[in-house]
C-alpha positions as CSV (number, residue, x, y, z in Angstrom):
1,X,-2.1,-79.8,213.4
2,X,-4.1,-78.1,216.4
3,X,-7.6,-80.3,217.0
4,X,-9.6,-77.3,215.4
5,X,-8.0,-78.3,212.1
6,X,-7.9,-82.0,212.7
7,X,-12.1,-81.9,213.0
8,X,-12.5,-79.2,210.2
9,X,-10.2,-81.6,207.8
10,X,-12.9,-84.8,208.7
11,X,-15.6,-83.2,206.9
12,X,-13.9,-81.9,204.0
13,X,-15.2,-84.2,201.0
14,X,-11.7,-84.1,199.3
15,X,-9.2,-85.1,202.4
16,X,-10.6,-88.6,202.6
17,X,-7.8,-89.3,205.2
18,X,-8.9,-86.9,207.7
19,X,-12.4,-88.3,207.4
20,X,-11.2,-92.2,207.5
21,X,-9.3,-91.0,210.9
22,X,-12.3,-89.4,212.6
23,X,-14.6,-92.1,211.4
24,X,-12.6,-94.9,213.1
25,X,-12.1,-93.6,216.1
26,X,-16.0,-92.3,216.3
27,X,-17.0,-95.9,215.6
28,X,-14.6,-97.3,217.5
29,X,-15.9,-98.9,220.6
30,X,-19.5,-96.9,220.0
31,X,-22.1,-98.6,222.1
32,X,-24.7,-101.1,220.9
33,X,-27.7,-100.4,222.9
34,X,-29.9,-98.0,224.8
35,X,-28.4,-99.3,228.1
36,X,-25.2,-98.4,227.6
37,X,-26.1,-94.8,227.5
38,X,-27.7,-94.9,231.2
39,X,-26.1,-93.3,234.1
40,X,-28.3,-94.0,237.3
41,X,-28.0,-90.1,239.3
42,X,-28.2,-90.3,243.1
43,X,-30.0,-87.4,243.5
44,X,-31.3,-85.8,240.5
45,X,-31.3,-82.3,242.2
46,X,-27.7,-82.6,243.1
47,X,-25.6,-85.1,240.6
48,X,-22.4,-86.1,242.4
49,X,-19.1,-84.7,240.0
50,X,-19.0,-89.1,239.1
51,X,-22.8,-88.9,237.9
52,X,-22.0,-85.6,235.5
53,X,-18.3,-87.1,234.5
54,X,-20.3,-90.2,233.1
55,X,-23.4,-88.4,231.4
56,X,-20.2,-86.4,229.7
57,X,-18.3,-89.5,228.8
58,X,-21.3,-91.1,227.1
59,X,-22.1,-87.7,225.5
60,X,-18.7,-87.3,223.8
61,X,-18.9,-90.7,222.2
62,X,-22.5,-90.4,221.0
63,X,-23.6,-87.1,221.6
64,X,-26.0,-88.4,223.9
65,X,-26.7,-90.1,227.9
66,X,-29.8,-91.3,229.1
67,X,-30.0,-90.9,233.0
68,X,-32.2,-92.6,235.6
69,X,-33.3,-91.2,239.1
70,X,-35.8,-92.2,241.7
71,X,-38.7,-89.9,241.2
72,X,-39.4,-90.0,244.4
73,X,-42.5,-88.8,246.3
74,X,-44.7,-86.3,244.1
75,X,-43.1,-82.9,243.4
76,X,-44.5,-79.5,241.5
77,X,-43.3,-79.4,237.9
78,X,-41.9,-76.0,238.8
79,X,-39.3,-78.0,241.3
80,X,-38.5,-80.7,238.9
81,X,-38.0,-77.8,236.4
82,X,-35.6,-76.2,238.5
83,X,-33.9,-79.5,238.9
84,X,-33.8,-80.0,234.6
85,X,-32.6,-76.8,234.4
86,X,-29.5,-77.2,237.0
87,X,-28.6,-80.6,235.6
88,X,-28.0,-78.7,232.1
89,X,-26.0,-75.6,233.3
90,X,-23.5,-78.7,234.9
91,X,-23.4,-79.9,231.5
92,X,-22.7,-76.2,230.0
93,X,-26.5,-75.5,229.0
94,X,-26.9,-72.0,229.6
95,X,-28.9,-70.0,226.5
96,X,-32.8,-71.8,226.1
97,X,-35.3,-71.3,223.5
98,X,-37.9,-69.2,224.1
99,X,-40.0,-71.3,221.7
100,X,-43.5,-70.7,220.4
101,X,-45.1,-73.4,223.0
102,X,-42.7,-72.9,225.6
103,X,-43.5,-71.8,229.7
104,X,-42.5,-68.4,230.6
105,X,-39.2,-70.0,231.9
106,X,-38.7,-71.2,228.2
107,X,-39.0,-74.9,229.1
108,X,-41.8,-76.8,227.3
109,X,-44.5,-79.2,229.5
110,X,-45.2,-82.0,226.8
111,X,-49.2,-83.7,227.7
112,X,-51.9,-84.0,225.7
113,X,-53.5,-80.3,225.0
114,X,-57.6,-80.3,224.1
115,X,-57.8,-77.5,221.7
116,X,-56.0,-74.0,221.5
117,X,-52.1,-73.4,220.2
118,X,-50.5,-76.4,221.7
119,X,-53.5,-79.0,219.7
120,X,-52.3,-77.6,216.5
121,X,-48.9,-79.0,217.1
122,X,-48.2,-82.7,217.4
123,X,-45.7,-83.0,220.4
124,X,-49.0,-81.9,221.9
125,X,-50.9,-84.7,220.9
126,X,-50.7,-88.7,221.4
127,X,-49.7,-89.1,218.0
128,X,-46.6,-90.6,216.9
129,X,-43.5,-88.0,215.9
130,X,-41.3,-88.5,212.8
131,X,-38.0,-88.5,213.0
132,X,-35.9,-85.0,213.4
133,X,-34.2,-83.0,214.8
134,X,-35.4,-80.2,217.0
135,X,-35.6,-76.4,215.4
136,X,-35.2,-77.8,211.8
137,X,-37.4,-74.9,210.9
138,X,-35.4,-71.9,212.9
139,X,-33.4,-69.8,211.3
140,X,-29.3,-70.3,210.6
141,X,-28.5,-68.0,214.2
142,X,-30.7,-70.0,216.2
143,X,-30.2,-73.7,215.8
144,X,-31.1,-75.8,218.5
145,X,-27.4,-77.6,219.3
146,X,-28.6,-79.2,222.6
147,X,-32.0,-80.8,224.5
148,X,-33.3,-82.5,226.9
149,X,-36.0,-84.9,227.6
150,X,-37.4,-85.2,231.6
151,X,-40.2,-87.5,232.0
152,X,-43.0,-87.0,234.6
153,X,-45.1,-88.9,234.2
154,X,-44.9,-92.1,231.2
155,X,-48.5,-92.8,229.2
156,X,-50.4,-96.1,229.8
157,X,-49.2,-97.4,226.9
158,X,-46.4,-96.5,224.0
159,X,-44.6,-93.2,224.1
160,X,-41.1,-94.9,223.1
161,X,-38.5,-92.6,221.7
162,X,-35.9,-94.1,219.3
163,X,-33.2,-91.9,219.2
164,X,-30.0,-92.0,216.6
165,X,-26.3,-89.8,216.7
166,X,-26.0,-87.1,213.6
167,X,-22.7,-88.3,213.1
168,X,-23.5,-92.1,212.4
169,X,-26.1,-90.4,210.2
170,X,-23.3,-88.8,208.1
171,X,-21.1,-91.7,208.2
172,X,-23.5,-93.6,206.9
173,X,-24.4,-91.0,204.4
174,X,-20.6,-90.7,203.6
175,X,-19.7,-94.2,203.1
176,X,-22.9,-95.4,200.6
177,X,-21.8,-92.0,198.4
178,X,-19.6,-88.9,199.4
179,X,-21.9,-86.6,196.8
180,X,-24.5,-87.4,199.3
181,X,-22.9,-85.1,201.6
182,X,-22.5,-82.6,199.1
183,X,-25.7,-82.4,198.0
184,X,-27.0,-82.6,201.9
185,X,-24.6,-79.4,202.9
186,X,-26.0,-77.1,200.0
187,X,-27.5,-74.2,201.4
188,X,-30.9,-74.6,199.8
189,X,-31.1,-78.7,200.4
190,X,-34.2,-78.4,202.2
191,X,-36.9,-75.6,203.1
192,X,-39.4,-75.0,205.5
193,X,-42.5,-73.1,204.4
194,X,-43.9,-70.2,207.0
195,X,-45.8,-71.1,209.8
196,X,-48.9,-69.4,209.6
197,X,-51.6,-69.9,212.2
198,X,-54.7,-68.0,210.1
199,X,-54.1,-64.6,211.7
200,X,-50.6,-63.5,210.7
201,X,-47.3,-65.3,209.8
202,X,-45.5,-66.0,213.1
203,X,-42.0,-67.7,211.3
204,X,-41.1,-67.3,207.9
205,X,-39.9,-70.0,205.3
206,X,-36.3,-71.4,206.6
207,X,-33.7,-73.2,203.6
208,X,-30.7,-74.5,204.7
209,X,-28.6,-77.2,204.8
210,X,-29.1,-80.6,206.6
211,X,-25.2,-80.5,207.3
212,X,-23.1,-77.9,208.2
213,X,-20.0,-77.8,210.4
214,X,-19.8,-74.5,213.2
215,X,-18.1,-73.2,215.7
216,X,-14.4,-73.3,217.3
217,X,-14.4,-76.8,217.2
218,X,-15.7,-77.2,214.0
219,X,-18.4,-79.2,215.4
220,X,-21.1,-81.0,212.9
221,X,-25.0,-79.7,213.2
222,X,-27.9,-81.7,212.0
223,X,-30.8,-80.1,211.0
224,X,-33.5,-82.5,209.6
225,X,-37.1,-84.0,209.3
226,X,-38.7,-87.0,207.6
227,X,-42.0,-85.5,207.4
228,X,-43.6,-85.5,204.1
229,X,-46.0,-82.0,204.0
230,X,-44.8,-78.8,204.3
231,X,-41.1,-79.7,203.3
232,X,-39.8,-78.9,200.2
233,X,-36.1,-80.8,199.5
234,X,-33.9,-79.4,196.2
235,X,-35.2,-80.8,193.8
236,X,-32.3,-82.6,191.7
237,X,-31.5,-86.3,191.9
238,X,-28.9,-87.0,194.5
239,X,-30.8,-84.8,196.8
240,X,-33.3,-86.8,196.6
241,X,-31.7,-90.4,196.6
242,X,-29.6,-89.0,199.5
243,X,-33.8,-88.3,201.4
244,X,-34.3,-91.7,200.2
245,X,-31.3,-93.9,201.6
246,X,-31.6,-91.8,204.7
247,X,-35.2,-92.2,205.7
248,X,-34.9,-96.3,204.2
249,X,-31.8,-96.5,207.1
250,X,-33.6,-94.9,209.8
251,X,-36.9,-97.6,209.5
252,X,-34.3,-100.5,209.9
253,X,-33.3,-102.2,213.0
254,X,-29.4,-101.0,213.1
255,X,-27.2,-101.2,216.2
256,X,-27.0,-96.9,215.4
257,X,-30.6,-96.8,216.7
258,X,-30.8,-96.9,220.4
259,X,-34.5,-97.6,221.8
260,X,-36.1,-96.4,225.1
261,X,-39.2,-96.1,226.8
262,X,-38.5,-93.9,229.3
263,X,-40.2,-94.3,233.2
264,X,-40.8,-91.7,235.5
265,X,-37.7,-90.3,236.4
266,X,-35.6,-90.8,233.4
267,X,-34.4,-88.4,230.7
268,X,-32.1,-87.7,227.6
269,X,-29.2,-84.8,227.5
270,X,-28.2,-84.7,224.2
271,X,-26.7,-82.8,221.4
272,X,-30.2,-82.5,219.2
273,X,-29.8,-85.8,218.0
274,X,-32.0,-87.5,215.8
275,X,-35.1,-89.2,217.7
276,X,-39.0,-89.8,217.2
277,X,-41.9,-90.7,219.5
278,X,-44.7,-93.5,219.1
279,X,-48.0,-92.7,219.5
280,X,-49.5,-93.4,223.3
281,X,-52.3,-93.7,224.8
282,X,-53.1,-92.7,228.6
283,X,-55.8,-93.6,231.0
284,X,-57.2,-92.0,234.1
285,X,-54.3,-93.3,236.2
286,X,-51.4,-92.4,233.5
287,X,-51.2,-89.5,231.7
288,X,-47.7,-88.7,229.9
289,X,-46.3,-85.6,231.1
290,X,-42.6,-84.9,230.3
291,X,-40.5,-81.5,230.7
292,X,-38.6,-80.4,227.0
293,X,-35.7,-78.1,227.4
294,X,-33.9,-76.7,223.9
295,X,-30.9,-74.8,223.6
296,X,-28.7,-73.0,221.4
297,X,-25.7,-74.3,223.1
298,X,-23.7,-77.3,222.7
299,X,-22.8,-79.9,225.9
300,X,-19.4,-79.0,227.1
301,X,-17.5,-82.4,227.4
C-alpha cells in the first residue's frame, strides 16, 4: 500500500483501521504547549537549512511552527515583507492570495483602519476574532491551504492568538461520533452568504464542506468559522450537534489549544490552521501592526 492510499484509507468512515493507525501515530508524541512549536531563526532574512528543517519538523506533526527573531533595529515593512515572503518560498509557499484587503504584492498589513474598506472588516479593527480558518468563504478552487502570521509591531495590551491543528479537530470530531464527520464533509454543511458592500456584489454565496480530503497526498482541508451571523449550517440534527460539540471543545482549556502572544519579531507558518485573536488595545507608543500572507499552497515537509 503506497502512502497516497495509506492517508486516503484514514479518512474513510468505514475502514476504521486505517483511521485508528493514522490517529495514533498523529497523537503520538504531539506537543503540549505553545513553546514547543518555537524555532528561534538567526537571521530572519536568511534562515540557516537547521532553522527551516525545524519549522518543517514541527509543521509535519502539527501543521504548524511558531518562529522567533530579533527584530532588530527599525526596518520598512516593504523589507520585512520581502523577508515573510522568502521565508515561505523555503517552506514551498509560492501562489498568494490576491485577497480583497490585500497590498498590491498580495500580502495583507493588519493595524487598526479609521474608516474606508479595511473598517468594515474586523482583522481591521481591535476587536476580538472568532475562531476559523482563513478563506472559509472562497470558493472550492481557491482555498487557502497555508498562512502566515509576522508581527511588527504587538498592541499595548491583548492581541493573543490561540491557535488549534484541523486534524485534532477531526479526531476529536471522529472519536465523540463518526456521523459527525459525515455530516461535516457534506457538500452543503455550511454556507456563506454574498459579500455585498452596498454598491455591487463583490463574492457570491460559498456552500461547502467543513472537511474534505485533496490532493496527491490525500491531504485533509479545514474550512470553518464559529461566527454566528451571516452563516447558514444544514439544517438537520447532527449537523448541528456536530457545530455544537465543536465550538463547546474549542472554548475549553485542552492541551490541543496552543496559546501565544506574539512580540515583535515572532510569527506562525502554518497549514490554515484553526486560530482566533483577542481584542487589544494600543496606545501612542504601541500600535499592533502585523504582516498576513495566505496561500493556496500547502507547506512542503
Amino acid at each position: 500500500m503506497n502512502s497516497f492510499t495509506a492517508m486516503s484509507d484514514s479518512f474513510k468512515l468505514e475502514n476504521n483501521d486505517a483511521y485508528r493507525r493514522w490517529r495514533d501515530q498523529k497523537l503520538n508524541g504531539y506537543p503540549q504547549d505553545a513553546q514547543s512549536l518555537l524555532v528561534d531563526l538567526s537571521d530572519f532574512h536568511n534562515p540557516s537549512d537547521a532553522e527551516i528543517a525545524a519549522l518543517k519538523k514541527r509543521i509535519s506533526k502539527t501543521n504548524m511552527a511558531l518562529y522567533a527573531c530579533s527584530p532588530g533595529k527599525a526596518e520598512d515593512v516593504g523589507t520585512t515583507k520581502h523577508a515573510l515572503s522568502s521565508l515561505g518560498l523555503r517552506l514551498g509557499l509560492k501562489n498568494l492570495d490576491a485577497n480583497l484587503c490585500a497590498d498590491e504584492d498580495d500580502i495583507s498589513l493588519l493595524s487598526i483602519a479609521e474608516g474606508g474598506r479595511k473598517g468594515r472588516y474586523i482583522p481591521y479593527t481591535n476587536r476580538p476574532i472568532n475562531w476559523h480558518t482563513d478563506g472559509y468563504y472562497n470558493s472550492p478552487d481557491h482555498k487557502i491551504k497555508g498562512m502566515a502570521l509576522h508581527c511588527i509591531s504587538p498592541a499595548a495590551t491583548g492581541g493573543e492568538n490561540t491557535l488549534m491543528d484541523p486534524e485534532i479537530a477531526y479526531i476529536l470530531l471522529r472519536d465523540e461520533n463518526p456521523d459527525f464527520i459525515r455530516a461535516l464533509m457534506h457538500p452543503h454543511a455550511m454556507e456563506i452568504p454574498p459579500n455585498d458592500e452596498g454598491d455591487g456584489v463583490i463574492r457570491e454565496a460559498q456552500s461547502g464542506p467543513v472537511f474534505s480530503v485533496f490532493g496527491d497526498d490525500a491531504t485533509l482541508h479545514m474550512r470553518y468559522t464559529a461566527r454566528t451571523r451571516s452563516i447558514k449550517w444544514r439544517d438537520d440534527e447532527m449537523t448541528t450537534a456536530a457545530v455544537a460539540f465543536l465550538g463547546d471543545y474549542l472554548n475549553r482549556d485542552s492541551p490541543y489549544i496552543f496559546r501565544h502572544r506574539m512580540a515583535a519579531g515572532e510569527g506562525v507558518f502554518c497549514n490554515n490552521v484553526l486560530h482566533n485573536r483577542t481584542g487589544f488595545e494600543d496606545d501612542k507608543a504601541r500600535q499592533r501592526s502585523f504582516l498576513r500572507a495566505r496561500y493556496f499552497d500547502r507547506i512542503t515537509v
